[in-house]
C-alpha positions in Angstrom: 3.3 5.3 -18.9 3.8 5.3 -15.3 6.5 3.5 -13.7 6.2 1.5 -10.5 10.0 2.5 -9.4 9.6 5.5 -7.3 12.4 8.5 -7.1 12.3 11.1 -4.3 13.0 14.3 -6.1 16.4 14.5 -4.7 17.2 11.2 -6.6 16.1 12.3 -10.2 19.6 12.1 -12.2 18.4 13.9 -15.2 15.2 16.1 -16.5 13.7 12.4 -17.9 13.5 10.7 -14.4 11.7 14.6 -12.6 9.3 14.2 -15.7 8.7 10.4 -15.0 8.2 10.9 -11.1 5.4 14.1 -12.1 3.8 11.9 -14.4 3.3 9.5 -11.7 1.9 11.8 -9.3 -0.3 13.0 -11.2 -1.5 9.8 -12.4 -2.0 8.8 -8.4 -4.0 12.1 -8.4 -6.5 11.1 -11.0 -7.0 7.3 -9.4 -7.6 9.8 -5.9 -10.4 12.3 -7.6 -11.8 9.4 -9.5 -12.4 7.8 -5.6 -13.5 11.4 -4.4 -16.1 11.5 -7.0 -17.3 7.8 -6.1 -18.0 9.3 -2.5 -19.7 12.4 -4.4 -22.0 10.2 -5.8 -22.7 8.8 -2.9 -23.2 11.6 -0.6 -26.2 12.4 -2.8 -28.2 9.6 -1.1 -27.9 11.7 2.1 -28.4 14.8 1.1 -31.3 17.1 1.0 -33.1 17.3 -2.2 -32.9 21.3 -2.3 -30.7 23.6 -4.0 -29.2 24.4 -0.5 -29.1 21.2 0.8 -27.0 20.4 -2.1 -24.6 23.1 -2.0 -23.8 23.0 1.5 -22.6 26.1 1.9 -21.5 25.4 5.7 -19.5 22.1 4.5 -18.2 23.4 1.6 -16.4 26.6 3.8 -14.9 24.2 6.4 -13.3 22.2 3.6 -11.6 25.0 1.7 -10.6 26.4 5.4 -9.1 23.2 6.0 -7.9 22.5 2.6 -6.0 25.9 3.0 -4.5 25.3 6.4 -3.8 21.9 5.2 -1.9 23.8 2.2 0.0 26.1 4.8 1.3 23.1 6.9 2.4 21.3 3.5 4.3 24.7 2.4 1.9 24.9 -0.5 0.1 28.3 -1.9 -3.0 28.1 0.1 -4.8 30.3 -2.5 -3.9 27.8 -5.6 -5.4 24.9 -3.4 -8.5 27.3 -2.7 -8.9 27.6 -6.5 -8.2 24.2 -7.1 -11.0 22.9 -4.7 -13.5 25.9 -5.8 -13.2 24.2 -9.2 -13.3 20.2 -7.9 -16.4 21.7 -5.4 -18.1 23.8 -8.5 -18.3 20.5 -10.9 -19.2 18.0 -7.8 -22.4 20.4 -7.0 -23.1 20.5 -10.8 -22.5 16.7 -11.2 -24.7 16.4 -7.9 -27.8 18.0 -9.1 -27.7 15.9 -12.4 -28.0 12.7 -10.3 -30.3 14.2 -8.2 -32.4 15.0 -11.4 -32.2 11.1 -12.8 
């Protein structure tokens, strides 16, 4: 499904090669969440065992400030990438507290 020859957009010749180059990038983002969730389970280790300890609220504003000025800099909605990381953030805490539970 993915091809290992890379286009920049610029060099897509036809509607076929634009689909081929999203596919792959979105392929690269699932390998890259699938990491970020290995480090999610990991953090658990560290963290404390209460409800706040495993929210952490603190952290979790920094990264969506930075995730959003991060966006800016890219030239990418910052409030799609807020909602975006809201949801990853929302289902890493769930996942969390399920470990935590085992």
């Amino acid at each position: 499904m993915v091809d290992s020859k890379r286009k920049l957009p610029g060099e897509c010749t036809n509607i076929n090669e634009v689909r081929n180059e999203i596919d792959n990038i979105d392929f690269d983002l699932i390998k890259l969440l699938s990491n970020r969730f290995g480090y999610v389970r990991e953090v658990v280790k560290y963290k404390e065992n209460t409800n706040d300890g495993i929210e952490a609220s603190d952290r979790r504003a920094a990264v969506i400030a930075s995730r959003r000025k991060w966006a800016e800099e890219a030239g990418v909605n910052p409030d799609v990438i807020e909602n975006i990381y809201n949801t990853l953030i929302d289902y890493f805490i769930t996942e969390e507290k399920k470990l935590i539970q085992k």
